[in-house]
C-alpha positions in Angstrom: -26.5 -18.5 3.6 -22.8 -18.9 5.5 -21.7 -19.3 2.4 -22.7 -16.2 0.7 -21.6 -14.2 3.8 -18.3 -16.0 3.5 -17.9 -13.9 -0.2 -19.0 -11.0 1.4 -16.4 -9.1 2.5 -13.9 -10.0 -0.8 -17.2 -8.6 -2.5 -17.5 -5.8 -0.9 -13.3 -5.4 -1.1 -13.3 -5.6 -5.1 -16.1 -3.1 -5.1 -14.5 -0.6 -3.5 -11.2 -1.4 -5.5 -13.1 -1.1 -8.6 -15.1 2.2 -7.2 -12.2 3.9 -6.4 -10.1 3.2 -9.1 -12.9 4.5 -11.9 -13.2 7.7 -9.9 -9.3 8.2 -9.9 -9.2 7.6 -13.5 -12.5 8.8 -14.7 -10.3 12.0 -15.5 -9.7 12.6 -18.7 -6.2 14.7 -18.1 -5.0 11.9 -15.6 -5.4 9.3 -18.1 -3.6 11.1 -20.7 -1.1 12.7 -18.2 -0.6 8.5 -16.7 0.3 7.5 -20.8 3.2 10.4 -20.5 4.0 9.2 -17.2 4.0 5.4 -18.7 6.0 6.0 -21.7 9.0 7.2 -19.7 9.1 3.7 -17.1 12.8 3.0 -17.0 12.9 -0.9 -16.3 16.2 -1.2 -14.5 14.5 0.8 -12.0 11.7 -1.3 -11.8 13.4 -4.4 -11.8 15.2 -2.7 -8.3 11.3 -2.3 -6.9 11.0 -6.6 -7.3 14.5 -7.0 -5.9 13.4 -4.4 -2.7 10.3 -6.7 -2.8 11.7 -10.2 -2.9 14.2 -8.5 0.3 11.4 -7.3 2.3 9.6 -10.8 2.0 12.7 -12.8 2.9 13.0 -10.7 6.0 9.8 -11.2 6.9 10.0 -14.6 7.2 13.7 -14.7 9.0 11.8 -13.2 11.8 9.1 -15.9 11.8 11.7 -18.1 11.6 13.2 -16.3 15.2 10.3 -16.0 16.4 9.1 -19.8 15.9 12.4 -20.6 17.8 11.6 -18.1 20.7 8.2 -20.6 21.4 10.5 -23.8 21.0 8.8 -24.3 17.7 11.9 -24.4 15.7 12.1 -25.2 12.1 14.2 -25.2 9.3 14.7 -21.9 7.9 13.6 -22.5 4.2 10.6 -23.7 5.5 9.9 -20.7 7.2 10.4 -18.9 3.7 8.0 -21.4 2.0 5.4 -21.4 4.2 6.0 -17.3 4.5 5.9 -17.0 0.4 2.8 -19.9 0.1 1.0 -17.2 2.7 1.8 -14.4 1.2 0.6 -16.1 -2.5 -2.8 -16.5 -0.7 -3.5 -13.1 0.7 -4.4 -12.0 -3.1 -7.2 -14.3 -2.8 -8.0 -13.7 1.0 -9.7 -11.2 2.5 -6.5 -9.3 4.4 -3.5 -10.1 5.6 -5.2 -11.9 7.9 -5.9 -14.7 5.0 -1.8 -15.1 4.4 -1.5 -15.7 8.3 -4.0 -18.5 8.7 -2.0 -20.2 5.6 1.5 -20.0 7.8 0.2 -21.3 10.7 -2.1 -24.1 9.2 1.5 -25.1 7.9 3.0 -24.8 11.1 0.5 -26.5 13.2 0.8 -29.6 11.1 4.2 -29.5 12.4 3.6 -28.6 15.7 0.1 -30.3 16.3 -0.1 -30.2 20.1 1.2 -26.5 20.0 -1.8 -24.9 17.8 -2.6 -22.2 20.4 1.4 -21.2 20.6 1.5 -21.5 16.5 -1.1 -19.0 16.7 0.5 -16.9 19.0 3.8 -17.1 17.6 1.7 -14.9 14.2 0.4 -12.5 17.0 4.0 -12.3 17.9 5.6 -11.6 14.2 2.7 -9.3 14.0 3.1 -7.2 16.6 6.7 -6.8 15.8 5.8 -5.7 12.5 3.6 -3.0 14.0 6.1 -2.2 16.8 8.0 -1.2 13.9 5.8 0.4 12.0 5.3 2.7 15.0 8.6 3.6 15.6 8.2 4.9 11.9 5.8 7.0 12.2 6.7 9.2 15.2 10.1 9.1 13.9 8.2 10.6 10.7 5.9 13.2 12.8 9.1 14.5 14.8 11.4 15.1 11.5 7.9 16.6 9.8 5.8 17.9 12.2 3.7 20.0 9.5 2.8 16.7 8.8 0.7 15.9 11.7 -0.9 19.3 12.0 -1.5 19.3 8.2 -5.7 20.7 7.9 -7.7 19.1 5.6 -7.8 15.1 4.1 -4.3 14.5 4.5 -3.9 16.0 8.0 -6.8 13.1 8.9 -5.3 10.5 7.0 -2.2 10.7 9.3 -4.2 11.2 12.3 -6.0 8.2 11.3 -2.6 6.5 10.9 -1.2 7.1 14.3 -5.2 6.2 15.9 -4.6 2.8 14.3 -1.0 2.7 15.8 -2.2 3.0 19.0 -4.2 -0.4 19.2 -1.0 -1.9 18.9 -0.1 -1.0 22.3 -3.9 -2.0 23.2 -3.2 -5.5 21.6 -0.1 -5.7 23.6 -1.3 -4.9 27.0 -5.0 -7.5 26.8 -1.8 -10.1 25.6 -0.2 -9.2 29.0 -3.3 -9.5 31.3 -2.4 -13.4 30.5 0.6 -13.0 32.8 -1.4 -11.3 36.0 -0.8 -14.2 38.4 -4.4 -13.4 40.0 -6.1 -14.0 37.1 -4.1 -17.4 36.2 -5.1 -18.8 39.5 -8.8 -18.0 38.9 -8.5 -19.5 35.1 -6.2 -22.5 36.3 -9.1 -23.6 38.5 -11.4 -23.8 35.8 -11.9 -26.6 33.6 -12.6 -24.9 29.7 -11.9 -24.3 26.7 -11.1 -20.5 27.3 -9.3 -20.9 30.4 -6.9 -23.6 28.8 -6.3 -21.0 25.9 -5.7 -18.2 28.6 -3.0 -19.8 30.3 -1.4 -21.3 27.2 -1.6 -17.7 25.5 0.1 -16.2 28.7 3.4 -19.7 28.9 3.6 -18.2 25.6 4.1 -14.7 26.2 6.1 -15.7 29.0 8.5 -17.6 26.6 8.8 -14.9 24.6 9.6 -12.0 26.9 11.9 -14.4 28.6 13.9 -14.5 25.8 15.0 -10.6 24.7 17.2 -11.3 22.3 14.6 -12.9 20.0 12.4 -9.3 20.7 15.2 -7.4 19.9 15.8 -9.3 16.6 12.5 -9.3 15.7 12.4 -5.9 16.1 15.5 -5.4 13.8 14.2 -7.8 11.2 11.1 -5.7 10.9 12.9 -2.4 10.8 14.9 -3.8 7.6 11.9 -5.4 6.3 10.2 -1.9 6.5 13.1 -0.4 5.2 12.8 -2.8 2.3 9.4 -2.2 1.2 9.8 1.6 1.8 12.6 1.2 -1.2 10.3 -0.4 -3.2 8.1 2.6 -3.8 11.0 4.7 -4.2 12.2 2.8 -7.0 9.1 3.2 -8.5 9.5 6.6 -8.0 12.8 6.8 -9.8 11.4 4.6 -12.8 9.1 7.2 -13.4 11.1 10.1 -12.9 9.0 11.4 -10.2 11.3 13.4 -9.0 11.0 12.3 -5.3 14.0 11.7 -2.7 14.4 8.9 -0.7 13.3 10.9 2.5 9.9 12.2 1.2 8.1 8.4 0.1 10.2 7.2 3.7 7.7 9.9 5.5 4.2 9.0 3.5 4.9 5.4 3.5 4.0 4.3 7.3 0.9 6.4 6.8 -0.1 4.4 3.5 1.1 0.8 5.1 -1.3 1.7 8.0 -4.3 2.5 6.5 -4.2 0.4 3.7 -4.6 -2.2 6.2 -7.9 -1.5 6.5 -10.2 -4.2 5.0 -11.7 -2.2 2.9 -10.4 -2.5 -0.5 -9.0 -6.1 -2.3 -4.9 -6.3 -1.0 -5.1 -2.3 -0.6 -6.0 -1.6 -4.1 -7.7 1.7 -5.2 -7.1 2.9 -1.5 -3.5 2.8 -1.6 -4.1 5.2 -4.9 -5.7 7.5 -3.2 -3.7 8.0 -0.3 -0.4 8.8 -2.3 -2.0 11.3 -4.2 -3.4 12.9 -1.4 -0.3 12.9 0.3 1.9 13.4 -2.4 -0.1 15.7 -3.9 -0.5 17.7 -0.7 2.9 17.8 0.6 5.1 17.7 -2.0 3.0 19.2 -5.0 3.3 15.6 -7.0 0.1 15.4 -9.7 -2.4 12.6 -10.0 -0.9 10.5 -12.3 1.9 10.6 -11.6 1.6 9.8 -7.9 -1.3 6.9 -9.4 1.6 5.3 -11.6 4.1 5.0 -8.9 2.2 3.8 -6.1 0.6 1.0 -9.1 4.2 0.5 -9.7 5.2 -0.2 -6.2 1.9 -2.7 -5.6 3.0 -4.3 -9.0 6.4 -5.2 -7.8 4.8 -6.4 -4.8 2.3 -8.5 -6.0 4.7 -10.1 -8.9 6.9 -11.4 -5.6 3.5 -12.5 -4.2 2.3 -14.3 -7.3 5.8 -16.1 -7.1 5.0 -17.4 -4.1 2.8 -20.5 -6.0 6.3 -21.9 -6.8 6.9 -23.3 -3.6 3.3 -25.0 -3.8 4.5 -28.1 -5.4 8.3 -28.4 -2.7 5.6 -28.5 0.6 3.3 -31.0 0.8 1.0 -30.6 3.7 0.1 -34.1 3.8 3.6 -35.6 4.5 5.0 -33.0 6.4 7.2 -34.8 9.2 5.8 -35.4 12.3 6.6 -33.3 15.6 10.5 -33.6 16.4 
């Protein structure tokens, strides 16, 4: 029985994906509009959407690698990057991102074995910078195009959906901080458990990073570029397919997409992330099905060919040997 409700969820994932994708394509004049669309890819473009990829990744995992050094966890930076692309190679296969982050920081905590709780942490961390950044984004997106948040309809909810998500960020943040009430440390340092031990680890390590704003502010930067990055990606797609979009209109969909393609609820985002561009496309900037469906496949497809690429560090970490803790 656990082990059929283990395959649940990536079940339930791939039949969404495969729902979705037959209902976006059970149209007879998308399919034949998506072989126009296909017959015009421009490959130089294309080739820019893996290189925007392979940049997004790398930044990613420099702020890991800050981050890790924030929590006195330092390692060697192409480490950081393999354990990073190994991670990213498993979240195909794993339900979520969340399957990628358990990879890095089974990695890590072979380094670090006493530290497991501040490994862990240190993810939270690189997460939550991530999403800091994501909503700086999006209210930088809702002030420049404010039609876009009182937009009626399916788009109009999507991005109210978007910014709803957003929000538990700052949730997340503040039950991290209720480690750090002093009150509440002296209650849990007088107990002798499993959960207080993690409480007071989880607040010396929010205490490390805060004390240390440089790392935040790096971070921060880091996943700006990184966003950046990935943004670029889809606009190259764009411009392989002769979309005809600017740089500023897939900038202003894209932290909507990211967001709720987040949700577990389709295999890496698949089939969802279709239907959101052309809703959004379609609604705000008058893009058709297919077209919209062929650039955000093109996008995914660069991203997934850097993920794919992340088995070739497989056989440069062994996870056996790694060195013990410095």
């Amino acid at each position: 029985m656990a082990a059929i409700k283990k395959f649940l969820l990536p079940l339930f994932q791939c039949a969404v994906t495969i729902y979705i994708l037959m209902w976006i394509f059970g149209s007879a004049t998308l399919r034949e509009n998506a072989k126009d669309v296909l017959a015009r890819a421009n490959f130089f473009w294309m080739a820019a959407a893996v290189a925007a990829a392979v940049m997004s990744e790398l930044t990613c995992a420099l702020r890991w690698w800050v981050i890790l050094g924030s929590f006195q966890m330092p390692i060697k930076l192409r480490e950081a990057v393999a354990f990073c692309a190994i991670g990213l190679f498993y979240s195909l296969g794993l339900p979520g991102a969340a399957g990628g982050d358990a990879v890095r920081a089974l990695y890590g905590m072979r380094l670090y074995p006493d530290k497991k709780v501040a490994m862990t942490f240190s993810i939270l961390a690189d997460r939550l910078c991530g999403s800091a950044a994501m909503v700086l984004t999006l209210t930088a997106v809702l002030v420049w195009r404010r039609e876009f948040f009182s937009a009626s309809g399916l788009a109009g909810s999507m991005v109210l959906g978007a910014a709803v998500l957003l929000g538990g960020t700052a949730v997340m943040a503040g039950l991290w901080g209720v480690t750090l009430i002093p009150f509440l440390r002296g209650i849990m340092s007088r107990r002798r458990s499993f959960l207080s031990a993690h409480f007071l680890e989880s607040g010396d390590s929010l205490r490390q990073l805060i004390q240390r704003p440089g790392a935040i502010l790096r971070g921060m930067a880091l996943s700006l570029i990184s966003l950046a990055a990935h943004f670029l990606c889809y606009y190259f797609s764009s411009r392989a397919f002769d979309a005809g979009l600017g740089v500023g209109q897939v900038f202003s969909i894209m932290p909507v997409v990211d967001t709720l393609t987040t949700l577990p609820v389709a295999f890496y985002g698949v089939g969802l992330r279709e239907a959101l561009f052309n809703e959004l496309l379609g609604t705000f900037f008058g893009i058709s099905a297919a077209m919209a469906t062929i650039v955000s496949l093109g996008g995914f497809g660069a991203q997934a060919l850097v993920a794919l690429s992340g088995i070739g560090f497989l056989p440069f970490v062994r996870v056996l040997e790694i060195r013990e803790k410095r």
